[in-house]
C-alpha positions in Angstrom: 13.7 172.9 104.4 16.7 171.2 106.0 17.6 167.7 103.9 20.9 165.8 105.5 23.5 164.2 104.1 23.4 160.7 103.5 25.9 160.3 105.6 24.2 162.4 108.8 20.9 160.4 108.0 23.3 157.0 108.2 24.7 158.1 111.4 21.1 159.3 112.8 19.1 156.1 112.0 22.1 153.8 112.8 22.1 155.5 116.4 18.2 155.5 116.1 18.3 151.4 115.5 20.7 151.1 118.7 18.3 152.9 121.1 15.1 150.8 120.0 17.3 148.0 120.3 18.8 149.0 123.8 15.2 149.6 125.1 14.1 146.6 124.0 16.7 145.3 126.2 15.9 147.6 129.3 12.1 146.5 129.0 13.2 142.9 129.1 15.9 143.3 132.1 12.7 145.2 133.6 10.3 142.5 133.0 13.0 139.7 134.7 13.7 142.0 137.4 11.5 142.3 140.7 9.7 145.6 141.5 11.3 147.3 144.3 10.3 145.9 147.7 11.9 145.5 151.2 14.2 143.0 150.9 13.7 142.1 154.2 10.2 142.0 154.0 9.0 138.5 155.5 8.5 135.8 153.0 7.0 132.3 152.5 9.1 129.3 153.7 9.4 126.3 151.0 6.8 124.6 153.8 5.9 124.5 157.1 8.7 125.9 159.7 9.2 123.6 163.1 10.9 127.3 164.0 10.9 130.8 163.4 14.1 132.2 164.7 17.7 131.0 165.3 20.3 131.8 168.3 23.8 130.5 167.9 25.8 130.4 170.8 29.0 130.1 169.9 32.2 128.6 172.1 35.3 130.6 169.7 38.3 127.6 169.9 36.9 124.3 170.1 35.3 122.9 173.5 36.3 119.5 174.3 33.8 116.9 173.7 35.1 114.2 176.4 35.3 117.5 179.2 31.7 118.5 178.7 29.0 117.0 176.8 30.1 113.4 176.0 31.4 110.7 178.7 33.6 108.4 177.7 34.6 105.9 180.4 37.3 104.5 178.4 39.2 107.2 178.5 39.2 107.2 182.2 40.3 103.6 182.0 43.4 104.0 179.6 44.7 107.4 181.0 47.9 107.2 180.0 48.3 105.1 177.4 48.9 105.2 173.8 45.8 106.2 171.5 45.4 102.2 170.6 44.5 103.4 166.5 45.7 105.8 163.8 45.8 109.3 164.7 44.6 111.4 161.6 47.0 111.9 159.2 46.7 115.5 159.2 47.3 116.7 162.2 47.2 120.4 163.8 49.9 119.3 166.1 51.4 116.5 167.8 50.0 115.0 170.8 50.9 112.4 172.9 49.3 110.0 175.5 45.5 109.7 176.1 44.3 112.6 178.5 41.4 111.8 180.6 39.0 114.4 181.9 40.0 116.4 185.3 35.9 116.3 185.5 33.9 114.3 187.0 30.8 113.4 185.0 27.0 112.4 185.7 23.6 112.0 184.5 20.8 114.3 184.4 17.5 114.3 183.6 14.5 112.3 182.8 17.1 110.9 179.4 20.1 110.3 182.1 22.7 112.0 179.9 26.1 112.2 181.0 27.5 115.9 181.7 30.6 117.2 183.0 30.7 118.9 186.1 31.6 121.8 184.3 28.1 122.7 183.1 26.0 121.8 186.0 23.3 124.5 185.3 23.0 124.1 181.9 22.7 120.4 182.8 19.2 121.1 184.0 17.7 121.2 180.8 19.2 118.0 179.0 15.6 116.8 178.3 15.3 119.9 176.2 18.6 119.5 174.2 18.7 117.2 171.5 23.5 116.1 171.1 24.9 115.6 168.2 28.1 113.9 168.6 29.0 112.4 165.7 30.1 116.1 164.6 33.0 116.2 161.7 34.4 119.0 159.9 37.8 119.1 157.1 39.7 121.8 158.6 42.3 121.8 161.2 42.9 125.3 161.7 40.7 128.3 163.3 40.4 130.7 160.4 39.2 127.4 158.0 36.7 125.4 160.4 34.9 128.7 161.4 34.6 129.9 157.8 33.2 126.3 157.6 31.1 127.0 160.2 29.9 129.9 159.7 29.7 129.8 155.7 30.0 126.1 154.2 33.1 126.7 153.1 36.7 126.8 154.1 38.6 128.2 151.4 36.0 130.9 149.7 34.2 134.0 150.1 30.7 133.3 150.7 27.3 133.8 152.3 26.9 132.6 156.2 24.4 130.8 157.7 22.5 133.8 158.5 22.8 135.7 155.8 20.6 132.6 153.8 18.4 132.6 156.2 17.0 136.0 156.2 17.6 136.1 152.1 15.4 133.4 152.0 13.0 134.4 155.1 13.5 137.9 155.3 13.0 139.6 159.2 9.8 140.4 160.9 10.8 144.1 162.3 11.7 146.9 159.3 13.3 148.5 161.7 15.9 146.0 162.3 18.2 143.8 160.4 17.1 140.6 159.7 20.7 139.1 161.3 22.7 140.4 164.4 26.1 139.0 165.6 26.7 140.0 169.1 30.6 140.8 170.4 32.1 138.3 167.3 35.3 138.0 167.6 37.4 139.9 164.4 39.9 137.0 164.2 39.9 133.7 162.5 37.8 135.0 158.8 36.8 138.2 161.1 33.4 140.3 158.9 33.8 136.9 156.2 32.1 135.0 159.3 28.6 137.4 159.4 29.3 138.4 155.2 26.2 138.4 152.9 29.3 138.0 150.4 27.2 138.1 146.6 24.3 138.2 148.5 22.2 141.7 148.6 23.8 143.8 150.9 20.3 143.8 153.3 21.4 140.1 154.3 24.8 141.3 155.9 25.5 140.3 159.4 25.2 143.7 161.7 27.8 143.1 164.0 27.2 144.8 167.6 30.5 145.4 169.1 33.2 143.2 168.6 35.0 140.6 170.7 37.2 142.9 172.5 34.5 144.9 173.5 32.6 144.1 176.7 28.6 144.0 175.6 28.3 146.3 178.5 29.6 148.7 175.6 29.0 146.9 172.7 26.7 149.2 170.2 26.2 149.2 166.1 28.8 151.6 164.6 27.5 155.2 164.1 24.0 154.3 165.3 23.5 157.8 166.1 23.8 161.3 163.6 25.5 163.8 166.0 25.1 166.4 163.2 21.7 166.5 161.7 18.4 165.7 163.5 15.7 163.3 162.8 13.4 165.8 160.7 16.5 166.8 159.0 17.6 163.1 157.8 14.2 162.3 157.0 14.0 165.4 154.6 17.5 164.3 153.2 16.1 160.7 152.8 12.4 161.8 151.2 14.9 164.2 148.8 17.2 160.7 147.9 14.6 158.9 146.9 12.9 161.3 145.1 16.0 161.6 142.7 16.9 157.7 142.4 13.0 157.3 141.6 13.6 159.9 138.4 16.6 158.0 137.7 15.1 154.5 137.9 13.1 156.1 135.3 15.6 156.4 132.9 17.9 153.0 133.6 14.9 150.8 134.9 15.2 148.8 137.9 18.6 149.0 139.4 19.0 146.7 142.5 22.4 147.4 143.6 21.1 151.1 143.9 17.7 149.9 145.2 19.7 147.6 147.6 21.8 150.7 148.9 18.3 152.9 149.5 17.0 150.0 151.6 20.4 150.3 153.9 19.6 154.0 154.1 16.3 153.5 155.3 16.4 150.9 157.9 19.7 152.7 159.1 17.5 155.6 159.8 14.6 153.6 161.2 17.5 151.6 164.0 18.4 155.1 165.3 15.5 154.7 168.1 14.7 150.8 167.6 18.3 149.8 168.3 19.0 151.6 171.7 15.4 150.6 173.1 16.1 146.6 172.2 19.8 147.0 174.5 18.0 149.1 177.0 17.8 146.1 179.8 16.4 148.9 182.3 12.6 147.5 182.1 13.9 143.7 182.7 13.3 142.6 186.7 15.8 142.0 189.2 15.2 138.3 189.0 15.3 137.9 185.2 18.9 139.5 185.9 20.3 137.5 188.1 18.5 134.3 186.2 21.2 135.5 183.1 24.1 136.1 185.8 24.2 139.8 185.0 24.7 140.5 188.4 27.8 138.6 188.8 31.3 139.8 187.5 32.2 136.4 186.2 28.7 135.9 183.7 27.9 139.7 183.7 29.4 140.0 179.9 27.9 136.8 178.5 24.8 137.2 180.5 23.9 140.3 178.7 25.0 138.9 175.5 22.2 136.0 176.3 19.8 138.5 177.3 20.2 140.7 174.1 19.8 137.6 172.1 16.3 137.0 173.9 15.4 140.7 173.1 16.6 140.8 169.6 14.8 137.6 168.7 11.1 138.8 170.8 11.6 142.2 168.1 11.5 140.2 165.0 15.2 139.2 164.4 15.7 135.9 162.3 18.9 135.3 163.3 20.9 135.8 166.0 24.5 134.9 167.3 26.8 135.4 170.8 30.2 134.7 170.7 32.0 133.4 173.9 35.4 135.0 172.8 38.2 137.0 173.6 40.1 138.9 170.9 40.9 135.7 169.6 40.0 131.9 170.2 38.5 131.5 174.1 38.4 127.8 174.4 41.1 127.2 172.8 43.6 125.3 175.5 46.9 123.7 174.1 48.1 123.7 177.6 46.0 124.4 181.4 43.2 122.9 179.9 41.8 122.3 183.5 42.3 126.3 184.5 40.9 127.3 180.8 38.3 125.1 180.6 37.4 125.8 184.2 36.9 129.8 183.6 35.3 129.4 180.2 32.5 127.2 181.7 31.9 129.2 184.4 31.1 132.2 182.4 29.0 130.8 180.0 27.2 128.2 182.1 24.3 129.9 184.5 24.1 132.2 181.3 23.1 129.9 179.1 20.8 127.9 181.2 19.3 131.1 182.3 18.9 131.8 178.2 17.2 128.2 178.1 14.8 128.9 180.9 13.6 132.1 179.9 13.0 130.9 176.6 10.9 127.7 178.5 9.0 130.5 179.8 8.2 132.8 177.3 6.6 130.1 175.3 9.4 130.8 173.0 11.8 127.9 172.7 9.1 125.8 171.0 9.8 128.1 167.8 12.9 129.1 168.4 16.2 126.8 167.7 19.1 127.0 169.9 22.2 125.3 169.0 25.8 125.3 170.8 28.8 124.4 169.6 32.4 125.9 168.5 34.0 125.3 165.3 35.8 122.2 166.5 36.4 119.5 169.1 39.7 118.6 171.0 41.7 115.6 171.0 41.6 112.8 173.9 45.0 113.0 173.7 47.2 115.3 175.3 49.0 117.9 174.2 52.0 118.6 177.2 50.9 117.2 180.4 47.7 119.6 180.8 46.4 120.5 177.2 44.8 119.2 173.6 45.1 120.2 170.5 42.4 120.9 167.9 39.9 117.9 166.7 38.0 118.4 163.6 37.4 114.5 163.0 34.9 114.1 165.8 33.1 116.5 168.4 29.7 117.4 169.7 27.2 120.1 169.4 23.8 120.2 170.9 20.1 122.0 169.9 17.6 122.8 171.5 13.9 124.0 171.0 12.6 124.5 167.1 11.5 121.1 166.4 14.7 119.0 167.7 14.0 115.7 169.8 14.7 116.7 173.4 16.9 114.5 175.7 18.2 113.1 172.9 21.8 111.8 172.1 22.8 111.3 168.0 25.6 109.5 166.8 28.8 108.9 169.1 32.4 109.3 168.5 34.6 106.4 168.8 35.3 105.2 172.4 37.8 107.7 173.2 36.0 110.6 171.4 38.7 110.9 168.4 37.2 110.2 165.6 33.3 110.4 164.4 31.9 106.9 164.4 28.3 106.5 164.2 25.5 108.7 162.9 28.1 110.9 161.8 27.2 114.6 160.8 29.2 116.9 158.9 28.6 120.5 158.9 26.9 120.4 155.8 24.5 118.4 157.2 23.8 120.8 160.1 23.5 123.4 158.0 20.8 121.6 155.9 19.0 120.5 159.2 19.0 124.1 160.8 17.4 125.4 157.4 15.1 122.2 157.2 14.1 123.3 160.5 13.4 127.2 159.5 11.2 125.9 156.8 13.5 125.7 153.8 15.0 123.4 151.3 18.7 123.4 151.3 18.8 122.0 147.9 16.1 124.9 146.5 17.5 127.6 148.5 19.8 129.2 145.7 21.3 132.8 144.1 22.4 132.9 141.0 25.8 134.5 140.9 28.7 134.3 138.6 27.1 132.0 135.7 25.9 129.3 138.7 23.3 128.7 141.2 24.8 128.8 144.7 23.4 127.9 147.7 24.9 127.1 151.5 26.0 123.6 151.3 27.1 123.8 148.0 26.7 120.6 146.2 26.8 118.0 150.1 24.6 118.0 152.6 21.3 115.9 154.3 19.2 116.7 156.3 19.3 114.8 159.8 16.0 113.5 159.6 16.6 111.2 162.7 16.5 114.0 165.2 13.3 116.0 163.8 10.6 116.0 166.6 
C-alpha cells in the first residue's frame, strides 16, 4: 500500500485546507450575490411613480433664457447699458453691454405666460408645462455643464441620468434597452453623456445614430448579422449559455459574465424589434405632418420626436433627442438673431406636435417631458449680435408626469443673469425627475469602489413646490 512522505501528506492537506477554505468563500460570495435574472427586468419603485417614462429633449449649446421662455421687460428698457451688478467672476468670455431680445414676446394660455415669438407652436401648450427658471449650474464650458447634465458631475466618469433610472426601474420590453439616445451629438463628453460608467453594462445608453447623422439614417450599430441567420445565432446563443452555465458551476455566480450574456441576448432579440419601432410606414399622413416630417426644415427633428413617441409606447424608460449638429447647435456667440431663428424653427412644430400627440394618447399624464440645454446665455452681449454662455441662471421647462402645468418656478434676476429666487441646481432636477419616476435620490445607490454612489452625489432636493 502507498504511504507518503510527510512532506507530500503536508503539501496535500495544506492544499486540501485552502480549497475548504476557498469554497467556503465561494458559498458566501454566492449567498451575497443575486441569482441570475434580467437585469432589465421591471422592478418596484421606492413608492408610488407620478410617471413611468422619461423623454429629454435636448437644445446642445445653451438656449437663451431672455429669447424664449422668460420675458424680462427690463432688459428691453436698458438696452444698451451697462449690466448695473457684478458680472460672475468666472467668466466664459467677455461681454459687454446689455442685449435685449430681437423677439417680440406674449402671453399664452389659460396661465398667461410670456413666450418669445420664436416658439409660437410650442406656446400652445404653456398650461401643460410647468418653467423652471431659477436653473443654475458650476460649469462654464460645454464638455463640463453637459457632463453635469447628463451625469451629476463635471469632472468624473459616472452614471447618467438614464442609466439610474433603468438600474433602478429596469425597462418594460426585453427586447429593447431600457435607455435610447437618439442622434446625440459625440462632442462635449461624447459616449460619457449616455455611459452606465460602473454601472452593469445593461444600463448603457444605446445610442441610435449620432449627431452627424440625419435620423432619416440614424440606426443602432451592427443591428443586423449579414453572415449567419437567425436559427443559426440562436443555436450559437443556446450553445453559449450552455457552456457559461457549466462554468458558473465551477466559479459561482459571475455577473460581469452574466452581465455580458444578457447583452448577447437582447442584441439578438433587437434584430426584428428595433427596425419595426423606426419603421414610421403604419403612422398616418396627419400624425406626420403634426411632427413636421413633411417639411425639410422639421423633417430631422420631427422623426427624432416621433421615434421618441414610439420608443416610449414599446416599453423604453428612458428616452433622449438631441437638437445638434456635430457639435453645440444653439450655441451663438455672434448672429444670435439668424441662429436662434433657424434653431427654433426646426425644433418648434416638432415639439409641440410631440406634446400633442402625447395629450392624445393618454400618455403625457405618465410620461415626463422636460426641455432644456446644458446652459443659459447672458443678457449681455457678446459683439453687437451674440452672448456668451450663462451657467448662473437659465430656464428649463417639464411637462406631463406629475409636474404643475402652467406653472412658472423661481425667476432669475431682472435681466435674466443670475438665479434669484426658487433657485434650482441640477442636482435638484435630477432628484425631482427621479422623485417623479418613483424613487428616492438619497436610497438610490451602487456600491462601487469602497462607497455607495448614487446620482447627485452627496446635494440635491427634491422640488417639492412644483409636484402636482
Amino acid at each position: 500500500m502507498f504511504q507518503p512522505s510527510r512532506r507530500a501528506a503536508l503539501q496535500q492537506t495544506a492544499a486540501g485546507f485552502g480549497s475548504l477554505a476557498l469554497s467556503g468563500l465561494l458559498a458566501e460570495e454566492a449567498r451575497a450575490r443575486p441569482a441570475l435574472v434580467d437585469p432589465l427586468e421591471p422592478k418596484q419603485p421606492h413608492f408610488e411613480p407620478k410617471a413611468k417614462r422619461v423623454i429629454f429633449l435636448f437644445m446642445t449649446g445653451g438656449p437663451s433664457q431672455v429669447d424664449t421662455f422668460e420675458h424680462k421687460p427690463m432688459l428691453e428698457h436698458d438696452h444698451g447699458k451697462p449690466y448695473p451688478f457684478a458680472k460672475p467672476k468666472v467668466q466664459f468670455a467677455p461681454t459687454n453691454n446689455l442685449l435685449r431680445s430681437p423677439w417680440k414676446f406674449k402671453p399664452y394660455g389659460q396661465c398667461g405666460h410670456m413666450v418669445s415669438e420664436l416658439f409660437p407652436n410650442t406656446a400652445q401648450f404653456v398650461d401643460d408645462m410647468c418653467f423652471v427658471h431659477g436653473m443654475h449650474g458650476t460649469n462654464a464650458a460645454h464638455g463640463g455643464a453637459m457632463m453635469k447634465l447628463h451625469t451629476g458631475s463635471d469632472n468624473f466618469i459616472r452614471p447618467s441620468v438614464g442609466s439610474w433610472l433603468t438600474y433602478g426601474l429596469g425597462s418594460e420590453n426585453a427586447s429593447l434597452p431600457g435607455f435610447v439616445t437618439i442622434c446625440p451629438t459625440l462632442a462635449h463628453g461624447g459616449v460619457t453623456n449616455w455611459s452606465c460608467a460602473f454601472l452593469p453594462a445593461a444600463y448603457q445608453g444605446t445610442p441610435l445614430g449620432n449627431a452627424a447623422v440625419p435620423s432619416s439614417k440614424a440606426a443602432v450599430r451592427f443591428i443586423r448579422n449579414d453572415r449567419l441567420s437567425p436559427e443559426m445565432q440562436k443555436l450559437q446563443l443556446e450553445a453559449l449559455n450552455q457552456a457559461n452555465s457549466e462554468f458558473r458551476k465551477v466559479t459561482g455566480p459571475d455577473l460581469a459574465l452574466e452581465g455580458r450574456i444578457a447583452s448577447f441576448e437582447l442584441a439578438f432579440r433587437m434584430q426584428s424589434e428595433m427596425p419595426r419601432v423606426q419603421d414610421l410606414s403604419n403612422e398616418s399622413k396627419a400624425t406626420l405632418s403634426m411632427y413636421g416630417i413633411d417639411n425639410p426644415v422639421t423633417e430631422n427633428f420631427g422623426r427624432q420626436c416621433l421615434l421618441a413617441r414610439r420608443f416610449l409606447e414599446n416599453g423604453v424608460r428612458y428616452v433622449q433627442v438631441s437638437h445638434s449638429d456635430a457639435f453645440v447647435q444653439w450655441d451663438q456667440h455672434g448672429d444670435l438673431t439668424k441662429g436662434h431663428g433657424k434653431n427654433a424653427r426646426e425644433v418648434d412644430l416638432p415639439i409641440a406636435g410631440l406634446l400633442h400627440d402625447l395629450k392624445k394618447r393618454g400618455m403625457l399624464e405618465d410620461t415626463l417631458v422636460w426641455w432644456g440645454g446644458e446652459f443659459g446665455r447672458t443678457p449681455t452681449a457678446q459683439g453687437t449680435d451674440g452672448r456668451d454662455h450663462n451657467p448662473d441662471g437659465f430656464t428649463m421647462w417639464l411637462a406631463g408626469g406629475g409636474v404643475k402645468g402652467g406653472m412658472s418656478h423661481g425667476a432669475t434676476d431682472d435681466y435674466g443673469f443670475f438665479a434669484r429666487d426658487g433657485k434650482v441646481h441640477m442636482h435638484d432636477l435630477h432628484a425631482t425627475i427621479l422623485h417623479l419616476m418613483g424613487l428616492d435620490h438619497e436610497r438610490l445607490t451602487f456600491r462601487h469602489a469602497g462607497r455607495d454612489f448614487r446620482l447627485t452625489d452627496v446635494h440635491g432636493k427634491v422640488v417639492h413646490e412644483i409636484l402636482a
